[in-house]
C-alpha positions as CSV (number, residue, x, y, z in Angstrom):
1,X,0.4,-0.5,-8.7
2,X,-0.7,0.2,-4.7
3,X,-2.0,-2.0,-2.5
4,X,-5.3,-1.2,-2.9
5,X,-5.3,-2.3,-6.8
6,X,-3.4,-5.4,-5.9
7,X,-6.2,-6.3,-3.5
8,X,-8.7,-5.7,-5.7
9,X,-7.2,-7.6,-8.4
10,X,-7.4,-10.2,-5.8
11,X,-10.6,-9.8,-5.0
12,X,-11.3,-10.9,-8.7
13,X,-9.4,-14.0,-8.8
14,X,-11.2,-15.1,-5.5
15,X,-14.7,-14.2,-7.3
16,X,-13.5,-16.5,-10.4
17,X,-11.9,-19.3,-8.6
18,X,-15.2,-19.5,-6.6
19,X,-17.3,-18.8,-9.7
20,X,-15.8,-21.8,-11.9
21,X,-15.0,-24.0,-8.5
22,X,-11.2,-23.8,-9.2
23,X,-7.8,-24.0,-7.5
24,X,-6.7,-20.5,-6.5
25,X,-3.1,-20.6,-7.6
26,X,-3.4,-22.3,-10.3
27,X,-6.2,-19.9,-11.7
28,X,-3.9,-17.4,-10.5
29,X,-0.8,-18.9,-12.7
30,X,-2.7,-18.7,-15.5
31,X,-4.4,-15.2,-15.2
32,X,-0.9,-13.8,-14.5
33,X,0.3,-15.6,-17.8
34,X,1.9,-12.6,-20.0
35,X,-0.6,-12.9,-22.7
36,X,-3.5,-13.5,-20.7
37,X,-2.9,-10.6,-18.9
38,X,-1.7,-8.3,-21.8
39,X,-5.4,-8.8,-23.0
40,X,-7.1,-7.8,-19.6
41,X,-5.2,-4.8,-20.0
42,X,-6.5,-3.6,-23.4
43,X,-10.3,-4.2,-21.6
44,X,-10.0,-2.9,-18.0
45,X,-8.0,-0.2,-16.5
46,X,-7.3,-2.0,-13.5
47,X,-4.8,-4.5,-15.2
48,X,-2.5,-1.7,-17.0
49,X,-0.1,-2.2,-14.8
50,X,1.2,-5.3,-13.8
51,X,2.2,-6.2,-10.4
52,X,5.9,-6.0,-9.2
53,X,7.3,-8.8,-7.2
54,X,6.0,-7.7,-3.8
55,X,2.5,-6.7,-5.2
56,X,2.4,-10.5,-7.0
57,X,3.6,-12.2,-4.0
58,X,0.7,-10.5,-1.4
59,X,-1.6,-11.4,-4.4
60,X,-0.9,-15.0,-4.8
61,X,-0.8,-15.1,-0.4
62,X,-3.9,-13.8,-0.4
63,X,-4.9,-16.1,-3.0
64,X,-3.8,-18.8,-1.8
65,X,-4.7,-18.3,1.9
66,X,-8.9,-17.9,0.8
67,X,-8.1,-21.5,-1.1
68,X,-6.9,-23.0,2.1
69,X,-9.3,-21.4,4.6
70,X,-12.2,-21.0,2.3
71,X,-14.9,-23.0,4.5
72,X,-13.1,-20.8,7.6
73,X,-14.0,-18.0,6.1
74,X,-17.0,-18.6,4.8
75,X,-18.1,-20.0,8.4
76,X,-17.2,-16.4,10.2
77,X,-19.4,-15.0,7.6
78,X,-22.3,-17.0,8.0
79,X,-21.5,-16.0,12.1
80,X,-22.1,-12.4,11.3
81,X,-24.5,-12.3,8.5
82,X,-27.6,-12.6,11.0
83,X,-29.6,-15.1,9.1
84,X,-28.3,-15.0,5.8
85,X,-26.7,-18.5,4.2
86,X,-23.0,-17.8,2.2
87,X,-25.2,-19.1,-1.0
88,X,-27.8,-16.2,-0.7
89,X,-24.8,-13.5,-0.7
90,X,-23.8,-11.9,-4.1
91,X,-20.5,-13.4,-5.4
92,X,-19.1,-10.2,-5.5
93,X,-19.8,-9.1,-1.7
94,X,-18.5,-12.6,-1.1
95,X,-15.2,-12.4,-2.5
96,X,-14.5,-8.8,-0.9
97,X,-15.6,-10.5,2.5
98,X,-13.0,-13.5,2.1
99,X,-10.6,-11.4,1.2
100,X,-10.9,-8.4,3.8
101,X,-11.5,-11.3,6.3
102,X,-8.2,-13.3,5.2
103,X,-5.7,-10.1,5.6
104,X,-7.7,-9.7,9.5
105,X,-7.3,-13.2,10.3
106,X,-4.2,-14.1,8.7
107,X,-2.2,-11.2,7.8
108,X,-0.6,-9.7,10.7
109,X,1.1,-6.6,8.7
110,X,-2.5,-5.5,7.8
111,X,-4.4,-3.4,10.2
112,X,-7.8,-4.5,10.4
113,X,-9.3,-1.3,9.9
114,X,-7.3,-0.5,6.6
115,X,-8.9,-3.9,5.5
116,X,-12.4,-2.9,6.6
117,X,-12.2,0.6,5.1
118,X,-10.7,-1.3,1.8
119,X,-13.6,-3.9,1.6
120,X,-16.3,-1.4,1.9
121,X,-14.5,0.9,-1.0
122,X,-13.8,-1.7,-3.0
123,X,-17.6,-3.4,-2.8
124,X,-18.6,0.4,-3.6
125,X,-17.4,-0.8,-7.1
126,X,-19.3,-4.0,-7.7
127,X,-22.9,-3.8,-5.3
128,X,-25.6,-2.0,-4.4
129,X,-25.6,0.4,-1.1
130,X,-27.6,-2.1,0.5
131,X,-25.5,-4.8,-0.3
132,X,-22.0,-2.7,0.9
133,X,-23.6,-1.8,4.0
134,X,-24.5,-5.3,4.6
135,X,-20.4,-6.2,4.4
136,X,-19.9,-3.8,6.4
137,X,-22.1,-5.2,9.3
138,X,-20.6,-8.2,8.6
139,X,-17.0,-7.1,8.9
140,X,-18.1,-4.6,12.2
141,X,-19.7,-7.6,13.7
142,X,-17.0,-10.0,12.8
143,X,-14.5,-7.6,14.9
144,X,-16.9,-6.7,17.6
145,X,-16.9,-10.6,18.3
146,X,-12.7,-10.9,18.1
147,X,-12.9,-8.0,20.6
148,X,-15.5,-9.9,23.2
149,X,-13.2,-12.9,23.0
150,X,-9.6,-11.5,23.7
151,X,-11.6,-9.5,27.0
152,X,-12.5,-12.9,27.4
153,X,-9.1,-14.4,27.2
């Protein structure tokens, strides 16, 4: 499984914690539960494989980080969303947002850009052009403003 597939299976688990107003992890505990992912296999080609111990560790990090920084998160989106409220966004651009924007802010050993460039592929899955270029103003102006505050630092 790459890193890509891991994030995206992340990106999932995000989009149903939110969805059903649920704790992360312990969504996570039981989507990772050996039958309950045996039968996500048999429906989607994504969960044929099932993470190793490094792959299951970034996702439940991941996880777990968008849990405890959710309202963080979501703030820095409403920041570069130029008018739009976190409740008017599509789920699906939302999750991909929290997560690209939790491996920027909070995961050092991911360079920003690789998490850009994974968001907007990813969302390429899910939403509409309009709706992946709008992530990807949000991400661009999300890092445009980290970049006016460290020349400000």
């Amino acid at each position: 499984m790459t890193r890509n597939t891991a994030r995206e299976i992340a990106i999932q688990l995000s989009f149903a914690a939110a969805a059903a107003g649920r704790d992360p992890l312990e969504l996570a505990d039981e989507f990772f539960a050996e039958e309950h992912y045996a039968s996500l296999a048999a429906e989607c080609p994504l969960y044929e494989e099932r993470p190793d111990k490094r792959q299951m560790a970034y996702i439940r990090s991941l996880t777990r980080l968008i849990g405890e920084h959710r309202d963080e998160l979501d703030a820095f989106i409403t920041d570069n969303s130029h008018g739009w409220k976190v409740e008017r966004i599509s789920r699906t651009a939302l999750a991909v947002l929290r997560v690209a924007l939790c491996e920027i802010v909070y995961m050092d050993d991911i360079p920003a850009k690789a998490s850009i460039n994974e968001a907007i592929e990813l969302d390429k899955n899910y939403d509409e052009p309009e709706t992946v270029s709008f992530v990807n103003g949000v991400l661009g102006g999300f890092m445009r403003s980290r970049e006016t505050e460290d020349s400000e630092a």
